[in-house]
C-alpha positions, 0 to 999 in steps of 0.5 A: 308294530308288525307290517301286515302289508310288507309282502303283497299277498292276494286270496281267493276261494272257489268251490269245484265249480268256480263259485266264490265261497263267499256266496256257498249257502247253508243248506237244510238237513236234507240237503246239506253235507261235504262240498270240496274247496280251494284256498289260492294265494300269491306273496310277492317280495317288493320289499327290496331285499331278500326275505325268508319265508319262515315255516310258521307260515300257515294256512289256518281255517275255522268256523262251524263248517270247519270244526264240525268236521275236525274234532271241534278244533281249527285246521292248520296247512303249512305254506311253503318257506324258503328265501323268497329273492327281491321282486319274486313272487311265490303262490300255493293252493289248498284243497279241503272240505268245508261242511255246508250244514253249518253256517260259516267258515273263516280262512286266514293265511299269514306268511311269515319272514325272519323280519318280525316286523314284515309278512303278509296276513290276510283273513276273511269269513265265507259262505253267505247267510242263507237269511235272504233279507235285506232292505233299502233306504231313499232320500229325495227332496221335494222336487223329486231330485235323489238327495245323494244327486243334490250338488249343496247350495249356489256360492260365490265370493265376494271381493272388494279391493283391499277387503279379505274376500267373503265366501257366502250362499247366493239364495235365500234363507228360505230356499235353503229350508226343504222337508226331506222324503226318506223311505224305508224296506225291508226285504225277505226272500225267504219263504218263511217269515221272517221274526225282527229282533226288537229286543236292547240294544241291537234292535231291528231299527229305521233311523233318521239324524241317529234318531230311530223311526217312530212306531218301530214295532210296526215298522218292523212286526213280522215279515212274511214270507218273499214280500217287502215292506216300505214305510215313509218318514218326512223330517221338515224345514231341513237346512240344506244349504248346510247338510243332508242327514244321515238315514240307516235301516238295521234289518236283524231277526231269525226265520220262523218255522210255521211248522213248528210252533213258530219257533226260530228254525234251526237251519237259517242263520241269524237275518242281519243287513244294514244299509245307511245313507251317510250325512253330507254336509256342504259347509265343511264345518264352517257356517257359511253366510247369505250373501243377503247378509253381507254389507258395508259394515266390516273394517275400513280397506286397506289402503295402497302403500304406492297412493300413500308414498306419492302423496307424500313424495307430492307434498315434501316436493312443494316443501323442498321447492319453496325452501330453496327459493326458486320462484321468481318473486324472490326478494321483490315481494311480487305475485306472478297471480294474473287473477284480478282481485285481492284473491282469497282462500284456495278451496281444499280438493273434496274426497270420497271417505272409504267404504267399509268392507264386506262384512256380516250385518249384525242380527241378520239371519247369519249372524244368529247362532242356529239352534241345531245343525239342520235349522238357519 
């Protein structure tokens, strides 16, 4: 597979006046014409080795605002070849025209070296859609706190000696259950209104957990002209202790021209904006459990081997000492027990049976599989 990042290559592109050509409008019929801009780029060698720029490197510009203007074909510049040493860098600019009656140009340069695996390629579309729509969306939880600033639940571990250590949520069930406050807007800074798209598949949408704000065509029936429009959506008991879900807003239409039988208007671009707020989840893919829920009801602790060895050492000790008759009475059948009395039984030491270790209680809320990923 070819290396595209081989060579270390950086681009730009500005109009005569140093504005980023990403941000060059389409403009109306009236308005519209040749603008002058320049492509710059610099390759450098940190490969190791000498490499050899080929001369099918290019320089290669397409779209509406290139075509347009070249016989309906792409327009290819060459980029300079030669043995580009180890550490060197090589740079090249390209001045041309761009028509901003249409609505886009692509630029793509690939340098090329005898190494069919190594070069260094880059390509990117310019000039900003003159459909100035957009949107916004917010989550937030009932005490007002932003859902991207909300940190997940309290955790702590529990630990027994001789017990695996259990990570569990340090609040109730009950806390963990809040409705969620999503907010959604669309925006259109045109002066004209704007027409949303609600035709299959890609329709003009709101969407919370993947799942899309009801009544959509309301939500978005048609926008006029540099206003906004905001609409709520609440989804209840919401397990945030384990997630956040996910919220979009896909902003897609064309501007109408109120001039012209509300027809699409034929010098704006297709409206497109999408903005989303990514699903967080807190328990990385593992159920955590309340520490509510834990209890002595696991598996005995392991038991130190040192406590075990002594014990036993203990005990063959006593064996070994009355087996070698060391005690005074041997042989005369006396008792050293100054005790008076006959004497009796020796009364065994009491002992303290284990405590099982931590564990999840059976049919606690923890144990019981949810029904979804935003429910207990």
């Amino acid at each position: 597979n070819q290396n595209d990042n081989c060579l270390d290559l950086e681009t730009s592109c500005l109009t005569t006046e140093g504005t980023s050509c990403r941000f060059i409008p389409q403009l109306k019929a009236d308005k519209c014409g040749l603008q002058t801009v320049t492509v710059e780029a610099t390759w450098c060698n940190n490969t190791g080795k000498h490499q050899r720029i080929t001369t099918e490197s290019t320089l290669k510009l397409s779209g509406g605002a290139i075509s347009s203007i070249n016989n309906g074909n792409q327009k290819v510049l060459p980029v300079p070849s030669g043995v580009l040493s180890r550490g060197e860098c090589d740079e090249e600019s390209w001045t041309f025209q761009i028509n901003n009656c249409k609505q886009s140009f692509n630029y793509e340069v690939n340098v090329k070296t005898a190494d069919s695996q190594c070069r260094g390629f880059f390509f990117t579309r310019q000039m900003k859609t003159l459909c100035k729509s957009g949107g916004e969306v917010t989550c937030t939880l009932p005490n007002g706190t932003r859902c991207e600033d909300y940190d997940g639940p309290s955790l702590k571990t529990i630990s027994e000696p001789g017990c695996d250590p259990i990570a569990c949520i340090d609040q109730s069930p009950e806390s963990c259950k809040q409705d969620l406050n999503y907010g959604f807007t669309a925006r259109n800074r045109v002066g004209q209104p704007l027409d949303f798209d609600l035709s299959s598949p890609q329709v003009a949408n709101s969407k919370v957990a993947w799942k899309i704000v009801q009544p959509n065509d309301v939500n978005f029936g048609n926008l006029p002209g540099n206003s906004d429009r905001t609409w709520y959506f609440k989804k209840e008991d919401v397990n945030i202790c384990r997630v956040i879900p996910s919220a979009s807003l896909n902003v897609r239409g064309n501007i109408i021209d109120t001039q012209n039988n509300n027809k699409k208007d034929p010098d704006y671009q297709f409206c497109f904006n999408f903005v989303n707020q990514k699903v967080r989840k807190f328990d990385n893919g593992v159920k955590l459990p309340f520490c509510s829920d834990i209890g002595p009801v696991g598996e005995l602790p392991n038991t130190s081997n040192s406590n075990s060895n002594s014990a036993s050492a203990s005990a063959s000790a006593s064996t070994a000492s009355a087996r070698s008759g060391k005690g005074k009475g041997k042989g005369k059948g006396e008792s050293k027990s100054k005790g008076k009395g006959k004497g009796g039984p020796t009364t065994p030491p009491t002992t303290t049976p284990p405590v099982p270790c931590p564990a999840v209680i059976p049919g606690s809320p923890s144990e019981v599989k949810p029904r979804g990923n935003d429910e207990l």
